[in-house]
N, C-alpha and C positions, 0 to 999 in steps of 0.2 A: 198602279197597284189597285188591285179590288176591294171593295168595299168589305167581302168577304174575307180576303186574308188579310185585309190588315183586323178586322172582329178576333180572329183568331191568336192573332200577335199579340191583341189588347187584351184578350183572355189570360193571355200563357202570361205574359210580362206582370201579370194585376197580382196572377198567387203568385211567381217567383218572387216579386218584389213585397208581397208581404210574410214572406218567411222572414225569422228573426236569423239575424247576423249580423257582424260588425259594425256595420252600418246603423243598424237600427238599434243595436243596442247600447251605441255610444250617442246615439240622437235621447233616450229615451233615460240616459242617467245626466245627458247634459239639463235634462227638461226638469228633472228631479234638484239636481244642486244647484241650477240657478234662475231654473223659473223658463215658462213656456216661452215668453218672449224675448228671451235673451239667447235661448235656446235656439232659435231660428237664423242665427251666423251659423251655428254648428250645420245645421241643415243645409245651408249656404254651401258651405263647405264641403262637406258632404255631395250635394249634389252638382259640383263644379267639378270634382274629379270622377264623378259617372259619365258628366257627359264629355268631358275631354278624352276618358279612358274611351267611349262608344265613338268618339268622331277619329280618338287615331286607330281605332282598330276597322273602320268602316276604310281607313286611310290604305291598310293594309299592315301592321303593326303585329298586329297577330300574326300573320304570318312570317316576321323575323322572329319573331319569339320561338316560335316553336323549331324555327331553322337554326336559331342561335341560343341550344342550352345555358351557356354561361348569364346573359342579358336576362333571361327566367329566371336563374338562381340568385340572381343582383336584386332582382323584386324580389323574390319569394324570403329572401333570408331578411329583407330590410322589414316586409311584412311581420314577420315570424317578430324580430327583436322589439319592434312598437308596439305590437298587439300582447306580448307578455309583460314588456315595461308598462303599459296602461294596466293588467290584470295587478302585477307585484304592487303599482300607485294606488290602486282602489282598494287590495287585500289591504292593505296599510289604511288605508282612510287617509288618502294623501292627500284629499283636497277641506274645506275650510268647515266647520261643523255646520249641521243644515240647523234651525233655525226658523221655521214657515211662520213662526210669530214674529222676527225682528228682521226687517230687510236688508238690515247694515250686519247680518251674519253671514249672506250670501255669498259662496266663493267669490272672490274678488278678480274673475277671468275675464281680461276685457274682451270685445267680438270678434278683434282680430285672434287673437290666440282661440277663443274659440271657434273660428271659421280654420283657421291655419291649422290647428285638430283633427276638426271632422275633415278635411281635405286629403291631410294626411292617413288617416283611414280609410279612405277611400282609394286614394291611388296607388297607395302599397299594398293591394288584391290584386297579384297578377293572375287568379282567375278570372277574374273583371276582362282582363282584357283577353282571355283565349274565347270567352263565353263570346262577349261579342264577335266575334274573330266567326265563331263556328252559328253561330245563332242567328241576328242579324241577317246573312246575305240567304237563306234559307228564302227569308220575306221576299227576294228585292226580282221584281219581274228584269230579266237581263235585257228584254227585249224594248224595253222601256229605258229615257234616263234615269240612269240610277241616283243622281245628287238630292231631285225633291221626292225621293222615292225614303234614302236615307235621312232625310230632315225630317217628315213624318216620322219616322220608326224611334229616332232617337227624342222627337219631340215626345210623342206618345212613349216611351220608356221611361223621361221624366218629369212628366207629372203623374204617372202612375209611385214612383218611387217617391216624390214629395208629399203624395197626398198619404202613403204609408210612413213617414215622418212625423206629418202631422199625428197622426193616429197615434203614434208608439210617443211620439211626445206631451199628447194630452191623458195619455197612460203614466206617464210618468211624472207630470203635473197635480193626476189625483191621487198617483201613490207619496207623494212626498208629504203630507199631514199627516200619515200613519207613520213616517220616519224620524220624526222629530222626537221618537223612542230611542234613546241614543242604545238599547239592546236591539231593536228590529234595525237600526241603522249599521251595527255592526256585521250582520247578518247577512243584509242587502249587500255593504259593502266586497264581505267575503263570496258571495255565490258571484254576485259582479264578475272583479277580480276572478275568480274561477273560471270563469263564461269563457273570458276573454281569453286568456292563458290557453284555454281546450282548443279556441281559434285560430290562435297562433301557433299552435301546435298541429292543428292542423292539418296547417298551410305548408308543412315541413312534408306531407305526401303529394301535394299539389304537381303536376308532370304538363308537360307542355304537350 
């Protein structure tokens, strides 16, 4: 691979991955109810099922999806039901009151549920995986081996995506002292909730 198209890949992957989406907006409300550094399982999480979604679709994954409608609607529908259950949890104020003065108010989410979260967020986007499917081998010189061709791409895919983590987490670290307004927190709560819900609804036009 050239030094040139992989520039190019780092380009494109840098804004995609910092558009706001699922991902990033469930990185960025985990940052808010429990604080930046606890936050970063969710991240974990999160970016475990980017890179297992990029390595099976580099696998070829993608291309049964798209062969096999019904395995797309197995995602897409499980997608749909988690990301409007997480919207209905937050319109609710389902998780534990925030508190940024008393640390024993902090949702009490240990790291494995919030790694087991963001994971789940992550791998139930079966766009995830046609994107790489279609994206991906665009890079990948044929004439060269392809394995450290793809270890680069998905390398560089994430830490572009961690390091937009970080960012929407430390955004959401300094909006949590303005939310301990238990009315801006209701608010927050509902546009959330709302976000999420639009996402998962979505994902109900998603096509393979």
């Amino acid at each position: 691979m050239s030094l040139h198209t992989w520039w190019i890949f780092a380009v494109t992957v840098f804004v995609l991955c910092g558009t706001p989406g699922p991902n990033m907006l469930h990185v960025m409300t985990r940052s808010v109810r429990v604080g930046f550094r606890r936050s970063i399982a969710a991240m974990a999480g999160c970016l475990s099922a980017l890179v297992l979604a990029l390595c099976i679709s580099a696998a070829g994954l993608g291309a049964v999806l798209k062969a096999s409608p019904m395995v797309f609607d197995v995602l897409r529908y499980a997608g749909v039901a988690y990301l409007v259950y997480l919207g209905i949890k937050a319109w609710r104020g389902g998780d534990a009151p925030l508190d940024v003065g008393n640390p024993a108010a902090i949702a009490p989410s240990s790291r494995r549920i919030l790694f087991r979260d963001g994971f789940i967020i992550g791998i139930s986007n079966p766009k995830l995986l046609l994107f790489a499917s279609a994206f991906l081998p665009q890079f990948v010189d044929l004439g060269q081996p392809q394995l450290p061709q793809f270890v680069v791409l998905v390398s560089t895919f994430a830490v572009m995506e961690m390091f937009w983590y970080a960012v929407y987490a430390a955004g959401g670290h300094s909006l949590a002292g303005y939310l301990a307004r238990p009315g801006l927190r209701k608010v927050f709560d509902r546009v959330v909730g709302t976000i999420f819900i639009g996402f998962g609804l979505a994902l109900l036009r998603a096509r393979p």
